[in-house]
N, C-alpha and C positions, 0 to 999 in steps of 0.2 A: 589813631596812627601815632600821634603822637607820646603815649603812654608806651607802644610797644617797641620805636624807638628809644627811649628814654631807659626802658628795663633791658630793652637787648645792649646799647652802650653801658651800660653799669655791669651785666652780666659780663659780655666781653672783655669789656678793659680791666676788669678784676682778674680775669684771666691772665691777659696781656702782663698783667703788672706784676701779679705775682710770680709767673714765671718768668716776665722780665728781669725782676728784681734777682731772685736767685742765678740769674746765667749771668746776670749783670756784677753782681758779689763773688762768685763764681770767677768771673773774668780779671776782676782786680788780680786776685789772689795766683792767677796764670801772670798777667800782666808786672808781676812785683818778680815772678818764678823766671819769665823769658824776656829775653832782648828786644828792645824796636826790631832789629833785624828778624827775628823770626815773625813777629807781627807783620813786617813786611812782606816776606818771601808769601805768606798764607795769605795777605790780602790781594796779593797780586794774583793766586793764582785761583782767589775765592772769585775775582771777576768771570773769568771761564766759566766756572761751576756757573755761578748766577747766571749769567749768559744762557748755559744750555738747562738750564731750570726752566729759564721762559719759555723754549719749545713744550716743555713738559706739564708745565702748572698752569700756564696761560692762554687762556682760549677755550679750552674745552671746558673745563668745571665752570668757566663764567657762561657759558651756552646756555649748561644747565640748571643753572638760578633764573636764569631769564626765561628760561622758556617758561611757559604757565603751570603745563601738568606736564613734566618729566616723568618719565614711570621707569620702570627696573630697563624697558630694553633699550631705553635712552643710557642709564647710567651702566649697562654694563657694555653697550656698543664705544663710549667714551672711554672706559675703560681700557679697554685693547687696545684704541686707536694711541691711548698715551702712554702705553705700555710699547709698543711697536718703534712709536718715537724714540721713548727715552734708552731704549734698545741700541735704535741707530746712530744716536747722539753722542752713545759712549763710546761705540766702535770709531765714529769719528775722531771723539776726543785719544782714543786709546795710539791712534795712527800719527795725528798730529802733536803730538805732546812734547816728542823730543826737536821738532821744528820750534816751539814756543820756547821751551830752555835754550835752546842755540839761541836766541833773537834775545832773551835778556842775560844770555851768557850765564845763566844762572842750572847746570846739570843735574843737580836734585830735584828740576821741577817736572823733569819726565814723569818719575818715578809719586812725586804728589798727585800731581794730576791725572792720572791712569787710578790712583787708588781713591783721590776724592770723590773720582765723577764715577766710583760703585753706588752711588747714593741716589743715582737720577731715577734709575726705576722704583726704588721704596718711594719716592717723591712723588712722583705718578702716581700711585697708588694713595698717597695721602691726599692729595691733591685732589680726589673723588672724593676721597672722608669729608673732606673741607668743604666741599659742593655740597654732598647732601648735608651735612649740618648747616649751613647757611641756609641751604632750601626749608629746612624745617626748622630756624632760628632755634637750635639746640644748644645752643654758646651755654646754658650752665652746664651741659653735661661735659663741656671737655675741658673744664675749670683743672682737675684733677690730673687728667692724661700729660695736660702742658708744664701743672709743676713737677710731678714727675720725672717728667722726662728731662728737664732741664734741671734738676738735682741729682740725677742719677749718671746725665751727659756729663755735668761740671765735676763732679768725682772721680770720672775714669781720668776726663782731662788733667787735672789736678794731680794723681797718681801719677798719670805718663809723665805729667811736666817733673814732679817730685824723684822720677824713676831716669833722670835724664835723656826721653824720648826727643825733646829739642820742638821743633816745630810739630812734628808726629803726637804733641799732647793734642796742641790745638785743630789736627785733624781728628784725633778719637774722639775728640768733644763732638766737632759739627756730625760725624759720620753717627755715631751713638744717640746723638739727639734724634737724628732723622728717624732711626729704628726704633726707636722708645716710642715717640710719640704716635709711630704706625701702631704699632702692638696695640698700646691703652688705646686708643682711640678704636679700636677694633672692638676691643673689649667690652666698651662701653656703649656705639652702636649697633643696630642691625644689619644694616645694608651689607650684604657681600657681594663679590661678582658675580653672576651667570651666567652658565655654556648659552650666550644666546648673542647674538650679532645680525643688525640690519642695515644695509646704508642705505635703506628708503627713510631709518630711523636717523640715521648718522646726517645729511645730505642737510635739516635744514638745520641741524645746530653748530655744524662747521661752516655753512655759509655768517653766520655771526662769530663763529669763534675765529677765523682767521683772520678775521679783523681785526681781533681782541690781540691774536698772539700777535701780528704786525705793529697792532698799538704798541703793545706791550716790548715786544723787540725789538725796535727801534728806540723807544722812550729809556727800557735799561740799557741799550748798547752806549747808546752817548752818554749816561749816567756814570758808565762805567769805564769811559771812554778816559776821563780825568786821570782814575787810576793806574791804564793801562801808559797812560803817557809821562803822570809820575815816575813810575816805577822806572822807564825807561830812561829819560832823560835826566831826573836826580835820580837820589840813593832811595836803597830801599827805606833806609833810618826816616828821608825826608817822607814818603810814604807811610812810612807807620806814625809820625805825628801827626800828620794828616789827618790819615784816618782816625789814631785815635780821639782826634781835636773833632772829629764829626762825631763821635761814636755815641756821645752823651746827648747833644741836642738828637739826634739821630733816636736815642735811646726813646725820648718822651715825644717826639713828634710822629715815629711811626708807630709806636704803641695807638696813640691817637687816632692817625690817619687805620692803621689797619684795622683796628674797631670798628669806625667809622664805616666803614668799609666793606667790613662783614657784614654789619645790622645796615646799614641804611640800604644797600645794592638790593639785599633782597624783601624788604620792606617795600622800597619803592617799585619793585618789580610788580608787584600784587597789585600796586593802582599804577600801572602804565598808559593804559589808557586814560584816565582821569589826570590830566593835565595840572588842574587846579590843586590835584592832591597830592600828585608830585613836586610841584612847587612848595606847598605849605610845608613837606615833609624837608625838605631842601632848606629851606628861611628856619626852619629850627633846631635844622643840625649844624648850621651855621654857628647860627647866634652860641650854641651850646659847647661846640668844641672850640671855635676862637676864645670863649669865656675861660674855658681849663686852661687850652693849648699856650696861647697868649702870654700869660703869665710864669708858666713855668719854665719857657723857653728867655724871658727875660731874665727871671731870675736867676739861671742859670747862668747866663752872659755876666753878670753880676758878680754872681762867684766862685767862674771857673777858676781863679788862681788857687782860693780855697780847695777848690772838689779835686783838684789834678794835686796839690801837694796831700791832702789828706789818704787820698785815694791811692794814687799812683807814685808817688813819691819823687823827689827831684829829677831825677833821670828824664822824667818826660815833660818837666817843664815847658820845652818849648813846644808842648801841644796845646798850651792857655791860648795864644792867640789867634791860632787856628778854632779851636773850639768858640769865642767871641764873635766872630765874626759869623759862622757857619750858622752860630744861636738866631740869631740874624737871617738867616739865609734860610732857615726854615718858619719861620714865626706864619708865611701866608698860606704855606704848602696844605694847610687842611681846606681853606677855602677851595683852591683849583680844586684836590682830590673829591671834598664834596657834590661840586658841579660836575668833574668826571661821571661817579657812580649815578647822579641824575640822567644823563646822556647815556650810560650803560641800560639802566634800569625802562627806559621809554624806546630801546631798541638800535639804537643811534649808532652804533659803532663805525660805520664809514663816515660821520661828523669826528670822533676820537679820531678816528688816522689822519684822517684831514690836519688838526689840529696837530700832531707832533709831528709834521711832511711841512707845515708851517713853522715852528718852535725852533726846531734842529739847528738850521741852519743860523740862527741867532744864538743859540747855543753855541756850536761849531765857531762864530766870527768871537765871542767872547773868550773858550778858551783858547785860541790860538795866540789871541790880545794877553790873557792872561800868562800864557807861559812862556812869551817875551820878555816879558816882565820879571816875574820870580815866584815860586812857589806860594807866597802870599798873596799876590794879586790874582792868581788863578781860586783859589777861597772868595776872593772878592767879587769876582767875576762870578760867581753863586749867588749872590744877593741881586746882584743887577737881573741875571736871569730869572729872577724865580719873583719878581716882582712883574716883569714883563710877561711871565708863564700865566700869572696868575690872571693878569687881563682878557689874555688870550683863552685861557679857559671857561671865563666867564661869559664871553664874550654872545656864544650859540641860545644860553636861554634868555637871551633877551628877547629875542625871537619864539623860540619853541615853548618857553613856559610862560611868556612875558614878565622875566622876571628881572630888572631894569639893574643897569650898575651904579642910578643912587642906592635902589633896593637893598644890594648886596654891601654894599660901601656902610647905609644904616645897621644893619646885622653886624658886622664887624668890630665897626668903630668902638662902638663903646667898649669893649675888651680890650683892643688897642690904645686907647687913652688912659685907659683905666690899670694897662701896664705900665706904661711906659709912668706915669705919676708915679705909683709903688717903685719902679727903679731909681728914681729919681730921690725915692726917702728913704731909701736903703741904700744908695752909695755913699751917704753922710756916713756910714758905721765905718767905712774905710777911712777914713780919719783918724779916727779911733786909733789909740794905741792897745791893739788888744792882739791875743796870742791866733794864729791862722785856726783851730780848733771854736774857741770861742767866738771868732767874727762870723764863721760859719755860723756859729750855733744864732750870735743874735740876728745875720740879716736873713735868715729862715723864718723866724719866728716873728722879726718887723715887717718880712714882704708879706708874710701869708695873713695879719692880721691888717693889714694895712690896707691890701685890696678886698679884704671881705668889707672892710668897714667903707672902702669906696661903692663897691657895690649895694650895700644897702642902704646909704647918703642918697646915690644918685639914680636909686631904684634901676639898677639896671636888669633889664627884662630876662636874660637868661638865667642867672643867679633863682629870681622868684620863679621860673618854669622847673628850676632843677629842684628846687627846695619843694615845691607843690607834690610835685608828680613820685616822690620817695616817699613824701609821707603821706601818701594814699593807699 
């Protein structure tokens, strides 16, 4: 098990990164092209979109990893049911949209949102592709489809923004993506729909899915709830530093987590019943992604003044300390996400609602705290949450897998120490009289030799499981 986690995270996140990387270069080059405010208005109304995504992607394709043997009249009865949704979802969205522009006084966002949320049924539909490749841990085959589509998304955008589309670049982008990566992804698996529909077949994978989607839309509404209340209460400007101050640590922690995510859920799904093997599977994706995750979320915090003038250029300056902080506020997120897909994978889903019908409301008392305060403090108020979250999510397999919070606290730790030392020998480089180009270039090059040589000083365990299992 362990091996075919180990190959499915390398296969995946190679995926993840490559075409992160690209949409992410990609984005600069939009980002240097349009204003915070257009960033704004798009992230504002990209919550929606998200939003009615989770009707559409959530629940049903997680049914169908879980179940044991899924067969065609599973995945094509899932098929129509998210098809039927994402259906209903746009007509809704298409009705309510000039109620949303009236409420941020903002009239253009009618006419976004009617044309962003054409993208929810292509999403349904990819949203199966993603299930059956997870069912059948085919993460090298869609290596190709994701960069793809995300060099060929980043172009149009790129063109629109070039061709003075204004915000309408960075909708060609997201809408173009969605369609590329249906297409290749088509291309490259078998699975198509079939005229075949059962709800004796339907009955018990919505009984787990709507748990899934309730998890799932509850957990993104409050996620999304920050942005909804930025946008409102500051400027959209303050919203796009924001956002783009999360975008980065955001960049490398959900790469991670959605990896993570892909390969462990249905991994761990095949030994659900073997308690012992789900937990062993759970303790070494721990150890292995706080090992990467850890580190490069630190380093980051390090030197975001660097990455935002390099990248972004002055103008978005005051997105560094937003991005600090937030680096921060994501360093534990893989451990909960971990433990989540454990609790997916052994069938658990009404323990998952439980747990965000508990979380919410601490969330909820935090940013209200925080946006009394100042748009900084509501960033801050991310960190306090997501250390709490992470308890909270741990909390279930002490229990179900007996797997103890010293357990999980050992697993962790040494990647946590073992960053936090390396930041500590790379912020002497800011002292340094040296050009923002070069400080970049040497505290890259002192973080990343500096925790390998900690890890192999102080023999830390994940380091030797990842160096093993590649060169085998």
């Amino acid at each position: 098990m362990r091996k075919k986690i180990v190959t499915g995270f390398f296969w995946k996140f190679g995926e993840q990164i490559s075409s992160q990387l690209v949409s992410f270069v990609l984005s600069i080059i939009l980002a240097r092209l349009l204003t915070p405010n257009d960033y704004g208005v798009v992230a504002l109304v990209n919550v929606f979109i998200i939003l009615a995504n989770v009707f559409v992607t959530s629940g049903f394709g997680t049914s169908l990893i879980q179940k044991e043997n899924s067969d065609e009249l599973d995945f094509s009865t899932i098929f129509y049911l998210s098809e039927l949704t994402s259906i209903f979802i746009y007509v809704v969205i298409f009705f309510v949209a000039p109620f949303i522009a009236d409420f941020y006084k903002n009239p253009e966002m009618t006419l976004i949102l009617r044309v962003f949320a054409l993208q929810l049924p292509i999403s349904a539909f990819n949203s199966i592709q993603q299930a059956y490749i997870s069912k059948h841990i085919m993460f090298k085959k869609v290596f190709v489809s994701t960069t793809i589509s995300a060099i060929l998304s980043g172009i149009i955008g790129i063109a629109m923004a070039y061709s003075g589309f204004g915000v309408w670049a960075l909708i060609g982008q997201y809408i173009s993506n969605t369609i590329i990566i249906s297409i290749t992804l088509a291309m490259q698996i078998s699975w198509r729909p079939r005229l075949m529909f059962s709800w004796s077949a339907g009955k018990p994978l919505l009984s787990f899915g709507w748990k899934m989607l309730a998890t799932s839309l509850l957990g993104e509404f409050f996620n999304q709830l920050r942005s909804l209340i930025l946008g409102k209460v500051y400027t959209a400007s303050d919203l796009a530093y924001y956002n783009r101050g999360l975008r980065f640590p955001e960049l490398v922690s959900n790469n991670v987590n959605n990896t993570i995510s892909s390969v462990l859920f249905p991994v761990l799904s095949e030994y659900g019943n073997n308690l012992e093997k789900v937990k062993e599977g759970l303790r070494h994706a721990i150890r292995m992604s706080t090992f990467i995750l850890m580190p490069l979320l630190f380093g980051m915090m390090i030197t975001s003044k660097e990455i935002i003038l390099l990248l972004l250029t002055k103008k978005w300056i005051s997105a560094v300390p937003f991005m600090q902080i937030l680096c921060m506020s994501c360093v534990f997120d893989t451990v909960s996400n971990e433990n989540i897909q454990a609790l997916k994978a052994i069938g658990r889903s009404d323990i998952l609602l439980k747990l965000e019908i508990l979380k919410k409301p601490i969330y909820l008392l935090l940013l209200l705290l925080g946006l009394r305060i100042s748009v900084m403090a509501m960033a801050e108020t991310m960190v306090i949450y997501n250390i709490l979250a992470v308890l909270i999510n741990m909390s279930p397999n002490r229990k179900l897998l007996s797997y103890s919070f010293t357990e999980q606290i050992q697993d962790m730790v040494p990647a946590f120490i073992a960053s936090i030392a390396m930041s500590i020998i790379v912020s002497f480089v800011s002292k340094l009289d040296l050009s923002i180009g070069i400080a970049f270039l040497v505290k890259v090059i002192l973080g990343v030799s500096s925790y390998v040589l900690i890890a192999v000083i102080f023999r830390i365990k994940a380091f030797k499981e990842i160096i093993v299992y590649r060169t085998k």
